[in-house]
C-alpha positions in Angstrom: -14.5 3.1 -1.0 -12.9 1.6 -4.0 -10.0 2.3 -6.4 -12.5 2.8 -8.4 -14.6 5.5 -6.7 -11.5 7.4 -6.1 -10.6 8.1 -9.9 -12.6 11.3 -9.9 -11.1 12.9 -6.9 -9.6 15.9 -8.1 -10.5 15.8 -11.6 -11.3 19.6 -11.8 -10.1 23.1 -10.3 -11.9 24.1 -7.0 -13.9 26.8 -6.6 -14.8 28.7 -3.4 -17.3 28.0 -1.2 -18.2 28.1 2.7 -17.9 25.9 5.5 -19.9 25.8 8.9 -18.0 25.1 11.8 -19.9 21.7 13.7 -17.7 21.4 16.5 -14.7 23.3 17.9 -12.6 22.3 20.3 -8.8 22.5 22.1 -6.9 19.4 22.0 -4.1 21.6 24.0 -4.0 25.2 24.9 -2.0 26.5 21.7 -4.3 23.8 19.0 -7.4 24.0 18.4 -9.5 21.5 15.9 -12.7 22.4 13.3 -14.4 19.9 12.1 -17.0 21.8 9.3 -19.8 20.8 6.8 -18.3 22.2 3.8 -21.4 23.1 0.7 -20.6 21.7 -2.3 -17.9 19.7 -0.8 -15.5 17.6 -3.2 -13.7 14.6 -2.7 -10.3 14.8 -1.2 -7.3 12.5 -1.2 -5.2 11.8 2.0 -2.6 14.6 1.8 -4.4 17.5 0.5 -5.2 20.5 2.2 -7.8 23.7 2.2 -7.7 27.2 2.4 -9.5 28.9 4.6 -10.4 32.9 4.0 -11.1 35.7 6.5 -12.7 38.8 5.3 -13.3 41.8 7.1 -15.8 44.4 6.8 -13.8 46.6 4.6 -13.5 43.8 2.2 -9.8 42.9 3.2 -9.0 39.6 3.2 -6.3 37.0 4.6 -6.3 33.4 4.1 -4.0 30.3 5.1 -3.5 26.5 3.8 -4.4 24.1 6.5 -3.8 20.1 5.7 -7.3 18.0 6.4 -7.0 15.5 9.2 -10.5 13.6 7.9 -10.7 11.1 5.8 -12.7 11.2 2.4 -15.3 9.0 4.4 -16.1 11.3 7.0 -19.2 13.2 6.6 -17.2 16.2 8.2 -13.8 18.1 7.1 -11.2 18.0 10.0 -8.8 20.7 10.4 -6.1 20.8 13.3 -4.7 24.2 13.6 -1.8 25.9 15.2 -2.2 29.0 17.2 0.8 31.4 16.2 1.9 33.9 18.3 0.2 37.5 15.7 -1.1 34.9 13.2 -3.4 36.4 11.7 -5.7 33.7 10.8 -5.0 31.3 13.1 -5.3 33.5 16.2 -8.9 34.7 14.7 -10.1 30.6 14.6 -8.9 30.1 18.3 -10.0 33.4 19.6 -12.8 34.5 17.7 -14.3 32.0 15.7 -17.3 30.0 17.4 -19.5 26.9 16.5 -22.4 27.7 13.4 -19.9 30.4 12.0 -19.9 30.0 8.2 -16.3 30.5 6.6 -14.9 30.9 3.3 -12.7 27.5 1.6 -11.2 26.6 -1.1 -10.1 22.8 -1.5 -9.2 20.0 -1.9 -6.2 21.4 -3.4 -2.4 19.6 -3.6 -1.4 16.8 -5.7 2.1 16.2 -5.0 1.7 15.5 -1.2 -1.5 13.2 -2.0 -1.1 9.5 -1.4 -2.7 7.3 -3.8 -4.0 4.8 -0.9 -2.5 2.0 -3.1 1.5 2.8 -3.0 3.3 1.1 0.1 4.4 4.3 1.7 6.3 6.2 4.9 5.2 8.8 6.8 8.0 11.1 8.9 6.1 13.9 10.5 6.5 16.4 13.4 4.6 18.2 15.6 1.2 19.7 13.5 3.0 18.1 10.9 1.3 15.0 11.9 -2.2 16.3 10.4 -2.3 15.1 7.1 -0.6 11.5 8.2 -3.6 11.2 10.6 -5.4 11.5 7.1 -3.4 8.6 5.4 -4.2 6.9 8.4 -7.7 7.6 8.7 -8.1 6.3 5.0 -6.2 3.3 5.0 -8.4 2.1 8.1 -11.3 2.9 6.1 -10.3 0.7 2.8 -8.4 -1.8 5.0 -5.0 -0.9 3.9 -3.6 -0.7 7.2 -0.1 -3.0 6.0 0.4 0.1 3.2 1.2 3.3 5.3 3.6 3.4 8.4 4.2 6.5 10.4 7.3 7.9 12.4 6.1 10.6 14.6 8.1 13.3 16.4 7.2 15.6 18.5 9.3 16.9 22.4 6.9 15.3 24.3 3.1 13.9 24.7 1.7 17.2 25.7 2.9 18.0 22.2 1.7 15.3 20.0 -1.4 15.8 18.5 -3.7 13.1 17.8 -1.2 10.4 20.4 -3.9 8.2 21.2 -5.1 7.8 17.8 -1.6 7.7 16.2 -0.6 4.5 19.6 -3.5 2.8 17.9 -2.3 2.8 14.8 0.7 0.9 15.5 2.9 4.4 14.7 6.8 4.8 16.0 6.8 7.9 18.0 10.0 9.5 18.6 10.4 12.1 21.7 12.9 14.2 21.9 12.8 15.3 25.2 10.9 12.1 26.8 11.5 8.9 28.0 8.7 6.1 27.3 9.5 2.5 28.3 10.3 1.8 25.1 12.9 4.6 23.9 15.5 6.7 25.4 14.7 10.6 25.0 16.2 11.7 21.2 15.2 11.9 17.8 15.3 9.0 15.4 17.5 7.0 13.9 18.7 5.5 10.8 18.5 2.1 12.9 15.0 3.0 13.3 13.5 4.1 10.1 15.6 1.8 8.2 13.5 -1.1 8.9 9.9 0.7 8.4 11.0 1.5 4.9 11.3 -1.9 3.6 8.7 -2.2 0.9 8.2 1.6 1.1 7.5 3.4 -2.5 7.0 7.0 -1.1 8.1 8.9 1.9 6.0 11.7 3.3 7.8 14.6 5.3 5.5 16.9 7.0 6.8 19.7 9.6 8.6 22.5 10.3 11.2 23.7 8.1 14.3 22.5 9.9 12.8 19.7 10.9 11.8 18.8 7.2 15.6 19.2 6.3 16.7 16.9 9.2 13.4 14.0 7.6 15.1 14.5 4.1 18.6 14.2 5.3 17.5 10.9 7.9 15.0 9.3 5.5 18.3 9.4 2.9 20.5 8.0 5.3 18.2 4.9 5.8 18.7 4.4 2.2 15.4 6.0 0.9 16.2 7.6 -2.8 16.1 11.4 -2.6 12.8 11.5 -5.8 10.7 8.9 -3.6 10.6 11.5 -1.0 7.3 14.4 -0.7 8.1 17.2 1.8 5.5 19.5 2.6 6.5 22.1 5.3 4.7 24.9 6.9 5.5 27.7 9.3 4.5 31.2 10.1 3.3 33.8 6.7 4.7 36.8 6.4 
C-alpha cells in the first residue's frame, strides 16, 4: 500500500452490512478472537473500530464498538474481544456464536484515534487496550514503517497480555505490574521509560481502561508529551 492508495479510506459514511465468522478462537479463557469476511467491506485505517449488532427474534437489538486488530492488508477483519461478566454482546460471541455465523457490522468508523501511518507516533496501551496498537503495528510492518510507531504495553502479567508474542517481536516495551521479567522489576512505567520512546513522537495513542487511561494521560504528560498530541480511546462495560 501506498500513501497514495490510502487517501480514499474513509471518504464516505458506512452503511451496514454482515460479516461471516472464518475462524474463532480463545487466546485465554475470558478473550476470544473473530477474524470475519465482511461483504462490502471498506477500507480501514489503523485505529478504527466496528460495531457489531445482535438481534433477536423479536427484533430487539444490542450492539457494541470493538477496535480491529487486522491490518487494511489482511483479507480478513480481526476482532479481539473481552468476555464481560452479563455483557450482553460479548458473552453471546464467546458462548454462543460459532464459525459460518453471519453477523451484523457497521465500520470502519473513528477518525480521531486513526493513525495516519506517516506521523512518528506512541502507543500506551493496557490490557484489550492493546487491540488497535496491534493494528498500527500490523500496518507499519506492511508499508515498512516499522521506525514510525513504538508501543508501551501494560498489562499484570503474560497470561494477561494479548497478542505478547506478536507485540516481543515488534520490538514493544512491555510493563508488568505484577511480574518480574529479566529485564524489569514488577510495576508500572515510568517517566524514565517513556521519556526516551517519545523522542521524535508527533502523536500519543492511549487505549484502555478508564483509570488506566487517566494514569497514560497523566504519565505520557509527565515525560513531557503536550496534552493536544495525545488520542485516548477508552472502553469498559455498557450500561
Amino acid at each position: 500500500m501506498t500513501d497514495e492508495s490510502f487517501a480514499s479510506v474513509g471518504a464516505g459514511a458506512t452503511a451496514w452490512t454482515t460479516g461471516r465468522i472464518i475462524t474463532k478462537d480463545f487466546p485465554a479463557p475470558h478473550l476470544v478472537r473473530l477474524r470475519m469476511h465482511v461483504e462490502d467491506r471498506q477500507r480501514h485505517w489503523p485505529g478504527q473500530h466496528y460495531l457489531i449488532r445482535l438481534r433477536a427474534p423479536d427484533d430487539y437489538t444490542a450492539q457494541r464498538s470493538y477496535s480491529l486488530a487486522s491490518d487494511d492488508s489482511d483479507p480478513l477483519v480481526e476482532f479481539l474481544v473481552e468476555r464481560l461478566p452479563d455483557g450482553e454482546v460479548s458473552e453471546f460471541l464467546a458462548d454462543v456464536a460459532e464459525v459460518g455465523d453471519v453477523l451484523e457490522l457497521r465500520g470502519p468508523i473513528g477518525r480521531w484515534f486513526r493513525w495516519d501511518t506517516s506521523t512518528p507516533a506512541l502507543c500506551l496501551v493496557g490490557g484489550t487496550g492493546i487491540v488497535p496498537a496491534v493494528s498500527m503495528i500490523r500496518a507499519a510492518r506492511q508499508l515498512g514503517r516499522s521506525d514510525l510507531l513504538r508501543v508501551v504495553a501494560v498489562a499484570r502479567g503474560p497470561e494477561e497480555l494479548p497478542y505478547a508474542d506478536e507485540l516481543a517481536r515488534a520490538r514493544a516495551t512491555i510493563a508488568y505490574t505484577r511480574h518480574a521479567t529479566a529485564d524489569r522489576a514488577p510495576g508500572p512505567p515510568t517517566p524514565d521509560e517513556v521519556a526516551p520512546l517519545l523522542a521524535g513522537a508527533e502523536v500519543a495513542y492511549v487505549c484502555g481502561a478508564a483509570r488506566f487511561a487517566e494514569f497514560a494521560e497523566d504519565l505520557l504528560i509527565a515525560s513531557g508529551l503536550s496534552p493536544e498530541a495525545i488520542r485516548v480511546e477508552r472502553f469498559g462495560v455498557t450500561g
